[in-house]
VOPA-752447 format. One record per residue (C-alpha): x, z, y. Coordinates in nm, 4 decimals, padded with zeros to 6 digits. Example, Ala and Ser with C-alpha at 12.3 -4.5 7.8 and 13.67 -1.06 7.14 Angstrom:
VOPA-752447
ATOM       px       pz       py
ATOM  01.2300  00.7800 -00.4500
ATOM  01.3670  00.7140 -00.1060
end
This chain:
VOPA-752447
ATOM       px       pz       py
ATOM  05.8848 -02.5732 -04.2658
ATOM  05.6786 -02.3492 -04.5143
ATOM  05.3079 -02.3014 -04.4721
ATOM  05.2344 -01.9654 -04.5738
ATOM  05.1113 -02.0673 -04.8756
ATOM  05.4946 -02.0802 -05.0347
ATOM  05.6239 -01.8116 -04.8414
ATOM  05.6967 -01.5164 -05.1326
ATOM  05.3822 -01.3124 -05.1698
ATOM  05.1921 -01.5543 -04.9316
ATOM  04.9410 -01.7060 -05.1476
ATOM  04.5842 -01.6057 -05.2150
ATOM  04.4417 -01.3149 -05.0544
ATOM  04.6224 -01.0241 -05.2554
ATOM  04.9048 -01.1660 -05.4710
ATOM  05.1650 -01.0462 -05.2013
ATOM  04.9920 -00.7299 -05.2883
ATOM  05.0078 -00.7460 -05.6920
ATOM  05.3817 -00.8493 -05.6717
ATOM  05.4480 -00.5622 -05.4727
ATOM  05.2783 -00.3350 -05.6921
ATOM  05.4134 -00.5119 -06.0036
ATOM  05.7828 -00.4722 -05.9025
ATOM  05.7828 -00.8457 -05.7514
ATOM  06.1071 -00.9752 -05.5500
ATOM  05.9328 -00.8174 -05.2208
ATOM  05.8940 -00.4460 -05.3819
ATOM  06.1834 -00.2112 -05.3346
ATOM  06.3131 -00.0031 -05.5948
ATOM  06.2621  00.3455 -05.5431
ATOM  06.6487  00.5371 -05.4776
ATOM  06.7620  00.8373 -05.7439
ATOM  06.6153  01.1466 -05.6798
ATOM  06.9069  01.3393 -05.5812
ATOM  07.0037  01.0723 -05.3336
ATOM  06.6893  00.9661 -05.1437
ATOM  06.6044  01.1892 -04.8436
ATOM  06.2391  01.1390 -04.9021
ATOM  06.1677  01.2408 -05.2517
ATOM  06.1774  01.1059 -05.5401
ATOM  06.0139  00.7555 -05.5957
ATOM  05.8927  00.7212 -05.2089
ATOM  06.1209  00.3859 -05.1004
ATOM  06.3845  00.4405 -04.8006
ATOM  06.1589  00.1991 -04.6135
ATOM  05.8409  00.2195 -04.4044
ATOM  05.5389 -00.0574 -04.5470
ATOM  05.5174 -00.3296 -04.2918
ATOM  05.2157 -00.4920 -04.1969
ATOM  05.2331 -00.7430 -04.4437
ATOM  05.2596 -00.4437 -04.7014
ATOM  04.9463 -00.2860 -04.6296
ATOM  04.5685 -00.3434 -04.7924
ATOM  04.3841 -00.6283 -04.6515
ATOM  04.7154 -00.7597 -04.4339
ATOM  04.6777 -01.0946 -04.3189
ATOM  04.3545 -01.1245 -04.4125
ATOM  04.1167 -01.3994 -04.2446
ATOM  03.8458 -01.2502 -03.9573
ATOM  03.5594 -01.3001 -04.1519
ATOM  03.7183 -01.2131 -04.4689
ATOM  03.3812 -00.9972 -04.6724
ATOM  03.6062 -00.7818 -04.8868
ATOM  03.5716 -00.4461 -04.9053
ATOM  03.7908 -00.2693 -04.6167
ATOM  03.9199  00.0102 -04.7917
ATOM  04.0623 -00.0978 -05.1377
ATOM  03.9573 -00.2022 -05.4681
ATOM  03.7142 -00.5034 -05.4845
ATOM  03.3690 -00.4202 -05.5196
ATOM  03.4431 -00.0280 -05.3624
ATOM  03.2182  00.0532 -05.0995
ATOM  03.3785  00.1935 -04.7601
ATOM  03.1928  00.5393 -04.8258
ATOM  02.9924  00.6783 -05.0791
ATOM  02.9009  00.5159 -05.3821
ATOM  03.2002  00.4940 -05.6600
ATOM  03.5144  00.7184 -05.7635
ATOM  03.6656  00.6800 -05.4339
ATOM  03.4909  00.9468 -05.2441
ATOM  03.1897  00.9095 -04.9705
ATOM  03.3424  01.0326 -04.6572
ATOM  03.6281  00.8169 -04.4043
ATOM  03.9692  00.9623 -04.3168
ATOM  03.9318  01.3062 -04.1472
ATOM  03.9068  01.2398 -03.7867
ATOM  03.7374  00.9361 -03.7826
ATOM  03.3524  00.8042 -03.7112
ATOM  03.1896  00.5941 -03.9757
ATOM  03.1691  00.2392 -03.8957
ATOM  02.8284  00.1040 -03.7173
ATOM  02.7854 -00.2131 -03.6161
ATOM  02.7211 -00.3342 -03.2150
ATOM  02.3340 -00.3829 -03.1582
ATOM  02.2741 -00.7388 -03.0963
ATOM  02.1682 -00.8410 -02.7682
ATOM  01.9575 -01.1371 -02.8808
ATOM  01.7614 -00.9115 -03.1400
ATOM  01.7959 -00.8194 -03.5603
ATOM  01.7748 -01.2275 -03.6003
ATOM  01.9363 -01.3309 -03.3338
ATOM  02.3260 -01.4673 -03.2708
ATOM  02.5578 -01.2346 -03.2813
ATOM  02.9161 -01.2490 -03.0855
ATOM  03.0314 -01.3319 -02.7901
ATOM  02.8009 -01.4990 -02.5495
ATOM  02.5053 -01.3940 -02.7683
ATOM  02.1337 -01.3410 -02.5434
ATOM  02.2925 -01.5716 -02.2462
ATOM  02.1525 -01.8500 -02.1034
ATOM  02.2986 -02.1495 -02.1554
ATOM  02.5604 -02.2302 -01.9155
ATOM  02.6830 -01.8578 -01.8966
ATOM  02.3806 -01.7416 -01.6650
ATOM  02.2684 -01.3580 -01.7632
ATOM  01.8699 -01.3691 -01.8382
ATOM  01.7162 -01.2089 -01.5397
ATOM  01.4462 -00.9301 -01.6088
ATOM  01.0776 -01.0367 -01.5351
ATOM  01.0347 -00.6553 -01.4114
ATOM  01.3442 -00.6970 -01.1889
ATOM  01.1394 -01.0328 -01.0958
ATOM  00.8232 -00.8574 -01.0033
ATOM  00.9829 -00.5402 -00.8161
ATOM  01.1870 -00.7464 -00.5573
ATOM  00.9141 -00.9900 -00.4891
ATOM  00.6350 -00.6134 -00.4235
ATOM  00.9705 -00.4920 -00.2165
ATOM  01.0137 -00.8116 -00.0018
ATOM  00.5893 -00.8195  00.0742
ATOM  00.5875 -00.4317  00.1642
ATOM  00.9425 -00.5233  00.4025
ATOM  00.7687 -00.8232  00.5654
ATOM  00.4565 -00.5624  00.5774
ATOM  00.6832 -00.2962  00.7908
ATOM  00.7847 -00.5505  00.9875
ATOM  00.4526 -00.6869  01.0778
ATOM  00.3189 -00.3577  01.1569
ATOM  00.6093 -00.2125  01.3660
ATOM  00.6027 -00.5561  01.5685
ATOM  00.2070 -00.5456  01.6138
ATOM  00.1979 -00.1893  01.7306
ATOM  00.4675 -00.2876  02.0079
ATOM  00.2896 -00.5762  02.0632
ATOM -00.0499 -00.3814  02.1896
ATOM  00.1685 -00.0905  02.2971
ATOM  00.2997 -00.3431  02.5750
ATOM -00.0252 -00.4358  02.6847
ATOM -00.1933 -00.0982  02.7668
ATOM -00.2156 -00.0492  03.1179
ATOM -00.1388  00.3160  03.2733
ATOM -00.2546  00.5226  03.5408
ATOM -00.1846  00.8628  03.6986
ATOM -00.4875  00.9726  03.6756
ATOM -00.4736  01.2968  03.5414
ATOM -00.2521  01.4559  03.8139
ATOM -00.2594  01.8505  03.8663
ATOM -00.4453  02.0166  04.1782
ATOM -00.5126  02.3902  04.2666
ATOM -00.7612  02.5376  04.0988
ATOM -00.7461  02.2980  03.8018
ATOM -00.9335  02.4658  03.5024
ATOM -00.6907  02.5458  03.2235
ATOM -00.6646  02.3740  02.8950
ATOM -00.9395  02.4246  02.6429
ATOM -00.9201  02.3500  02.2577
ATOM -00.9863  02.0281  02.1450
ATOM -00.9419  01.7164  02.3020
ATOM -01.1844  01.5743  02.5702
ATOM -01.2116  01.2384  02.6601
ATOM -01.3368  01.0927  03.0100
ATOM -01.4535  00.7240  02.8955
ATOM -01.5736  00.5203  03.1971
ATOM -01.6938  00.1448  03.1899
ATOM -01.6255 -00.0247  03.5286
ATOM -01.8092 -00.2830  03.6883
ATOM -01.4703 -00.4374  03.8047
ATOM -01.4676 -00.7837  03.8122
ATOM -01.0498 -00.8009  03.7364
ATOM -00.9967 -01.1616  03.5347
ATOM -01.3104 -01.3238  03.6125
ATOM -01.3479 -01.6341  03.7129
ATOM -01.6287 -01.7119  04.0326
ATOM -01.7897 -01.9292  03.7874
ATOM -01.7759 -01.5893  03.5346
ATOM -01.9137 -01.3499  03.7531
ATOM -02.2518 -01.6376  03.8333
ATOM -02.2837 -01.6501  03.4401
ATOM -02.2617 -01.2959  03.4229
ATOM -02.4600 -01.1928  03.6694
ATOM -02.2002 -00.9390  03.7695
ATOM -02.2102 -01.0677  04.1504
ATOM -01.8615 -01.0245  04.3386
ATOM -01.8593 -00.7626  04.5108
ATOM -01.5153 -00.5882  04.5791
ATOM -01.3429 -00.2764  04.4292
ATOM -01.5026 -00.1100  04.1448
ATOM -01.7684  00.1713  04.0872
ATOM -01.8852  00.3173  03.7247
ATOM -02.1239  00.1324  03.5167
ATOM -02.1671  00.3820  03.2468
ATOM -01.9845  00.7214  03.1948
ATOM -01.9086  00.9502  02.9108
ATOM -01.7804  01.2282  02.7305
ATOM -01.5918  01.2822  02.3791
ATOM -01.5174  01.5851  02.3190
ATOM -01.3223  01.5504  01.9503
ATOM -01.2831  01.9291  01.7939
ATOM -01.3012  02.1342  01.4271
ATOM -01.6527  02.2068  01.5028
ATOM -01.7691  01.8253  01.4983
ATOM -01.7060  01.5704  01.7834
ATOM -01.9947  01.5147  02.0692
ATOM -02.0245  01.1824  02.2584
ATOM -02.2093  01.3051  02.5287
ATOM -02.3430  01.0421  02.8433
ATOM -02.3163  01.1388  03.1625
ATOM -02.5528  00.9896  03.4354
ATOM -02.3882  00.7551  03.6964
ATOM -02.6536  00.9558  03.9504
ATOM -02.5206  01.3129  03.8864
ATOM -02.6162  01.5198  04.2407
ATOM -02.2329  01.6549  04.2095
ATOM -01.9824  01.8333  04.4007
ATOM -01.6886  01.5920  04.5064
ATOM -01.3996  01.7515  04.6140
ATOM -01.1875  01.6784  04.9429
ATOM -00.9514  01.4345  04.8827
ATOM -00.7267  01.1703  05.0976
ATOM -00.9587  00.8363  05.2494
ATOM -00.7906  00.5538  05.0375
ATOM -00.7947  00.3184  05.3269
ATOM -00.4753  00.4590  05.4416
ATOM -00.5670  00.6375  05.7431
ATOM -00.4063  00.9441  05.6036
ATOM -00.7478  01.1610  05.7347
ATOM -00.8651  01.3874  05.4317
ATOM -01.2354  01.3663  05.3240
ATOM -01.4200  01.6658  05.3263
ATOM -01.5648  01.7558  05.0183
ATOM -01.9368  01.7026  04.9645
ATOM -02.2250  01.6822  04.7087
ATOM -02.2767  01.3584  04.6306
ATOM -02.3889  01.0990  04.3546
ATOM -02.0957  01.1381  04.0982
ATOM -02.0434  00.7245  04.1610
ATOM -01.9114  00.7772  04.4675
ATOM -01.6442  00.9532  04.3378
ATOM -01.4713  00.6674  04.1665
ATOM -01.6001  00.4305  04.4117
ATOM -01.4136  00.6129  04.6475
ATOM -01.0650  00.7594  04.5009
ATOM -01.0941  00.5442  04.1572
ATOM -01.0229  00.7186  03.8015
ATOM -00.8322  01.0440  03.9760
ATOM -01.1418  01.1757  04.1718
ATOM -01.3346  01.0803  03.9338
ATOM -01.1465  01.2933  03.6716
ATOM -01.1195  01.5915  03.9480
ATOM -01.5284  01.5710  04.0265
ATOM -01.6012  01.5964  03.6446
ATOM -01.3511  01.8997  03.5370
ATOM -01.4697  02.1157  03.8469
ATOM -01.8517  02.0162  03.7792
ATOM -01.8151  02.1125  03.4517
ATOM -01.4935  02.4162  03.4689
ATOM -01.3614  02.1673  03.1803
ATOM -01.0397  02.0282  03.1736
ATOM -01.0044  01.6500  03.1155
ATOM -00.7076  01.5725  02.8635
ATOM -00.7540  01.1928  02.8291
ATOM -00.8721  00.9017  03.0083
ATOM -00.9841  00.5161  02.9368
ATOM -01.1874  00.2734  03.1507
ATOM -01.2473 -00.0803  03.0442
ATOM -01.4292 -00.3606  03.3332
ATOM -01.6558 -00.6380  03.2731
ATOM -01.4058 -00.8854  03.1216
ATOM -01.2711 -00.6483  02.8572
ATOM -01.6444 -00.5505  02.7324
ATOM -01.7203 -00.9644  02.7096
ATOM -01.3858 -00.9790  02.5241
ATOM -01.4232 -00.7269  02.3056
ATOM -01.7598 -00.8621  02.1803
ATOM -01.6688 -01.1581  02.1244
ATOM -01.3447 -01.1363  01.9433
ATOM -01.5450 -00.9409  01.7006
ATOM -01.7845 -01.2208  01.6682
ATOM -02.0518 -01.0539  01.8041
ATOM -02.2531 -00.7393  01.7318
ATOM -02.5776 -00.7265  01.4733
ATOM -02.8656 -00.4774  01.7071
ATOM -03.2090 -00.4963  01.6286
ATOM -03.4210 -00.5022  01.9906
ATOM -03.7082 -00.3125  01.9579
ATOM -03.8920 -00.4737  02.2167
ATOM -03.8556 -00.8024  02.3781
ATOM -03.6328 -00.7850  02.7236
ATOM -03.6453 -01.0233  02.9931
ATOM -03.4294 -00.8764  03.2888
ATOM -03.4014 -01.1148  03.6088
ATOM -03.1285 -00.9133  03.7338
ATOM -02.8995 -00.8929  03.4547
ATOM -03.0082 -01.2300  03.3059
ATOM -03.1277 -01.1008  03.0033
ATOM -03.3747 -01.2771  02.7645
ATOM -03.4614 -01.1253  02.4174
ATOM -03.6779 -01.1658  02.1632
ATOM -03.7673 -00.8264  01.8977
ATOM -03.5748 -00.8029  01.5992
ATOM -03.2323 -00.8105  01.4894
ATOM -03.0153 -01.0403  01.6018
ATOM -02.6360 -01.1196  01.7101
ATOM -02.5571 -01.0758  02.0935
ATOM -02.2165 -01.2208  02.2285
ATOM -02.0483 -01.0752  02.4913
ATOM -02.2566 -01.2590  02.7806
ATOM -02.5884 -01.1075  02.5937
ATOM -02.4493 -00.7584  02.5080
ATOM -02.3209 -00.7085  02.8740
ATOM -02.6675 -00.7848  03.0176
ATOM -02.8064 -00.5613  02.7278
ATOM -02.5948 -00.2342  02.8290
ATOM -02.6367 -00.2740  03.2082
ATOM -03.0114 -00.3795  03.2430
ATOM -03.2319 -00.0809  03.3322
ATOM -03.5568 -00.1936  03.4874
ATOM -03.7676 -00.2133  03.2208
ATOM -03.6877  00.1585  03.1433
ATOM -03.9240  00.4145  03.2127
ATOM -03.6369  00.6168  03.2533
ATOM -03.4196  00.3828  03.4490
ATOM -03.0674  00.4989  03.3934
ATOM -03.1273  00.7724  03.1300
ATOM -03.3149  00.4641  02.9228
ATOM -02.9771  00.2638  02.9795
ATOM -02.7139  00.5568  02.8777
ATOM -02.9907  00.5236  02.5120
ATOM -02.8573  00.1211  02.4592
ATOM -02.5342  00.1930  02.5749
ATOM -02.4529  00.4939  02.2902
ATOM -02.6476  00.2121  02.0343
ATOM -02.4850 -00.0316  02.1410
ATOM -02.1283  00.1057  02.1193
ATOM -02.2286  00.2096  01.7868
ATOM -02.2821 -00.0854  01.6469
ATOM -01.9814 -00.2217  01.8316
ATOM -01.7477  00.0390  01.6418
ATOM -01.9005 -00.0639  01.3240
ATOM -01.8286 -00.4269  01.3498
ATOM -01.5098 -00.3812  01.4944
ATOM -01.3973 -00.1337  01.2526
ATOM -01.4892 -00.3167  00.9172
ATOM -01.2584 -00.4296  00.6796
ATOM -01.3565 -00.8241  00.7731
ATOM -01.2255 -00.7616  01.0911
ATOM -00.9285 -00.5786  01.0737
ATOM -00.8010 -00.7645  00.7512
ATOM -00.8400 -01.0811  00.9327
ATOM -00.5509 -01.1800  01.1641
ATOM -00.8123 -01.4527  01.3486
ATOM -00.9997 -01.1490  01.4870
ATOM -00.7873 -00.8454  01.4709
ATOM -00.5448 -00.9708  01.7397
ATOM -00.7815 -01.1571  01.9801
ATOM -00.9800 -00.7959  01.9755
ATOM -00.6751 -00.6396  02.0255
ATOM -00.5804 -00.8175  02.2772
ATOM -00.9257 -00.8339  02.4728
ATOM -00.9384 -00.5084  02.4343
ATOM -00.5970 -00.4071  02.5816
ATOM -00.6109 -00.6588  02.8248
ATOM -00.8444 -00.4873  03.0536
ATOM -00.7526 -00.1428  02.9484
ATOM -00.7036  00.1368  03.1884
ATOM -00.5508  00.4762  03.0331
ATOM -00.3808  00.7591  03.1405
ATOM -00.0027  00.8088  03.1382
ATOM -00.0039  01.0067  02.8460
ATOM -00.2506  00.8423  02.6334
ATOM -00.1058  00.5973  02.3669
ATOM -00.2173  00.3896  02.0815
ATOM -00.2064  00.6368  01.8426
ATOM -00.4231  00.8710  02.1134
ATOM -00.6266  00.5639  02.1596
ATOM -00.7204  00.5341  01.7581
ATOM -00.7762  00.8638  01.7533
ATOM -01.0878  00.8387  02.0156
ATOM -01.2096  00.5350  01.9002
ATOM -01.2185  00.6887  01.5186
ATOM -01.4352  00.9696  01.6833
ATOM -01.6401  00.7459  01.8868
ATOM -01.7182  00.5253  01.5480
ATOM -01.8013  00.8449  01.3574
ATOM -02.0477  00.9811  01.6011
ATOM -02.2146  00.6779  01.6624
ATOM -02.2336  00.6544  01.3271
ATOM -02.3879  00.9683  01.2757
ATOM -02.0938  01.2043  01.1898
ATOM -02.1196  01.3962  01.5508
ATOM -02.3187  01.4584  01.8524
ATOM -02.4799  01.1915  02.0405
ATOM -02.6195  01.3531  02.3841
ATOM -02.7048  01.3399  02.7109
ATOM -02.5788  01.5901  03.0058
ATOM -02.8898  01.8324  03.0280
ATOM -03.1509  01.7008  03.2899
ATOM -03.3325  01.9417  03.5239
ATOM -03.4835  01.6582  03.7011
ATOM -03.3976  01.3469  03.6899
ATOM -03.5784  01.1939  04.0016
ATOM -03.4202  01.4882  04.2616
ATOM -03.4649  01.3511  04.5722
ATOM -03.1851  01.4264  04.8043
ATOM -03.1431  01.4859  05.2154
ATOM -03.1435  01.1540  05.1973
ATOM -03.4198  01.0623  05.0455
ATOM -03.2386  00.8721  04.7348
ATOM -03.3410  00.9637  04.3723
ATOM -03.0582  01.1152  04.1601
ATOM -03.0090  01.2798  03.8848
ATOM -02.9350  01.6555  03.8623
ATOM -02.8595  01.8583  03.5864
ATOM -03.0203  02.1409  03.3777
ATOM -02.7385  02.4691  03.4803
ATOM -02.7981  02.6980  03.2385
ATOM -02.7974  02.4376  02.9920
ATOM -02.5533  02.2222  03.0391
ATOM -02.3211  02.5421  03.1020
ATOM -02.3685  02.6232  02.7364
ATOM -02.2664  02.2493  02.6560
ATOM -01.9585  02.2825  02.8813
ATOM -01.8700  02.6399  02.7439
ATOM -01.8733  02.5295  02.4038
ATOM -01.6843  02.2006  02.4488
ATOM -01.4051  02.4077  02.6459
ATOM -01.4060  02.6922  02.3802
ATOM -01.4355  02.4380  02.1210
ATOM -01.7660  02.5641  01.9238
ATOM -02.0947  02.4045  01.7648
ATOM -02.2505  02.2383  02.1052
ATOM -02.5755  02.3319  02.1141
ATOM -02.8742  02.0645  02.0004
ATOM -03.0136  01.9093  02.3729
ATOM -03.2351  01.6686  02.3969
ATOM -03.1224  01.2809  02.5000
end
């Protein structure tokens, strides 16, 4: 068979072409004009492939495209500096793998066929799979603790409730009930065993646009306590009587307790939280313990407490003793309310730093001591819950009100013959007024 070399016209690059223009064997000869239906000198015949410029031409081949050797494709020469109307002028493909790089097919792959993945791309999935795992640790957590708040109907409606104020107000008790400890805990904690519960400390937080006011509320209140039902389950109904505001919770728990304090006060109560012994210990510890600086050496044989002046670290054992010890106070119980607001202040601190929250090793042990023990009402949730503790932390810390209920005199003596506490009532109806109404509470002595 031929190569193409000895086909006619199929040597070098272009002599099919001269032979063709030269009247060769493969040119045509143009028809008389009076007999050719095209004109005169066009050939009957269209030009095949082989008889146009640059057919069968190598890829690769570096001649000019568009005629004459050495004739640029535009510009430059006789031939003119514009392409055939209709058409864009002819730019080359950027090259993937740069100006010096390959060029062609394949060109910027990896070897093996593999595209070359983006270090950006790299860097944005690996931020997007640490904020997903993120979500998902923080949704999980916040059912986690959600699950372990304990609630309570405490906040149920009776006639002649007083309405709803402005603000929010808090009702924060700290129980002496001795739920999760062990007999050996309540002999190293000198809580005793005694059954049921009564209130160990009592306060209110009263969180508004005027500032928020943590304000203590003596366990020995000479109060009003409504009739309500005996809980022993005889059915009778108590008649209402004044009282030690104590009683009240010793005797119908966190409801009577929130009924006794809204009518005392003609303020309604819109949250509630009480925490016992076990939680406070808890609480302390998970945190590590709590930095206070004793102004005075303590040695309490009651409580168990032994302290030396100066700052130190109590654990939970310590700072229980510390917040319920009371006779060395000239004061007695108003003295005791004074550690209690310090100490929860320093509590708040610790608890809220970044060294404790960032830290998975204490954040969910405080958590969970904390929740444990937890009493709330049935509306209150952790979100309601972060809310007072924020407000707690920022009056302790000196954003707020730290006070006490006004004192008339705080060694009334009753019928009785016991020493209570009763309050200041012009006074501490100002403080009342202003917490319901929700402006500046006035300045009142601790």
């Amino acid at each position: 068979m031929n190569t193409w070399q000895e086909r006619p016209g199929g040597g070098a690059h272009g002599q099919g072409d001269a032979a063709r223009g030269q009247g060769g064997a493969a040119a045509e000869p143009p028809l008389p004009p009076e007999l050719n239906p095209r004109g005169a000198g066009v050939p009957l015949s269209r030009p095949t492939h082989q008889d146009r410029p640059g057919a069968g031409r190598p890829y690769g081949d570096d001649r000019p495209p568009y005629g004459g050797a050495g004739r640029p494709p535009y510009g430059g020469g006789s031939g003119g500096g514009q392409p055939p109307y209709g058409q864009q002028p002819f730019e080359p493909e950027p090259n993937p793998a740069g100006p010096a790089g390959p060029s062609g097919p394949g060109a910027g792959a990896r070897p093996g066929g593999r595209p070359r993945r983006s270090r950006k791309k790299i860097v944005g999935y690996s931020v997007l799979g640490l904020v997903l795992a993120l979500l998902v640790t923080m949704v999980g957590t916040y059912f986690w603790a959600d699950g372990k708040l304990h609630h309570e109907n405490v906040l149920a409606d009776y006639p002649g409730r007083p309405a709803a104020g402005k603000g929010t107000n808090w009702l924060i008790v700290g129980s002496d009930s001795r739920a999760g400890l062990t007999d050996a805990d309540e002999q190293s904690l000198h809580t005793g065993s005694a059954e049921g519960k009564r209130s160990d400390s009592m306060m209110l937080l009263h969180i508004g646009d005027n500032g928020n006011t943590l304000m203590s509320i003596p366990r020995d209140s000479w109060v009003q306590i409504p009739a309500h039902l005996d809980t022993s389950g005889s059915g009778k109904t108590v008649p209402a009587a004044t009282r030690k505001i104590n009683a009240a919770f010793a005797a119908g728990g966190g409801r009577l307790l929130v009924q006794t304090v809204e009518t005392n006060m003609n303020l309604r109560i819109d949250h509630y939280a009480e925490i016992g012994f076990s939680g406070f210990v808890g609480l302390v510890d998970a945190v590590g313990g709590v930095e206070m600086n004793i102004e005075q050496p303590v040695k309490d044989k009651d409580s168990g407490l032994d302290l030396q002046a100066g700052t130190q670290t109590l654990d939970g054992k310590q700072a229980l003793a510390f917040v319920r010890q009371r006779h060395q106070m000239a004061d007695q119980d108003l003295g005791r309310m004074r550690n209690q607001q310090k100490f929860l202040g320093a509590l708040a601190k610790q608890a809220a730093s970044p060294t404790t929250l960032l830290n998975p090793f204490t954040f969910y042990p405080l958590v969970s001591a904390g929740l444990d023990t937890v009493i709330v009402d049935d509306d209150a949730g952790l979100t309601d819950l972060g809310s007072m503790f924020l407000a707690m932390k920022g009056v302790t810390g000196g954003d707020g009100k730290s006070i006490t209920v006004p004192i008339g005199n705080p060694d009334y003596r009753t019928p009785t013959g016991e020493s209570a506490v009763k309050w200041d009532a012009a006074k501490s109806k100002a403080v009342f007024d202003a917490m319901r109404n929700d402006t500046p509470v006035p300045a009142v002595s601790k």
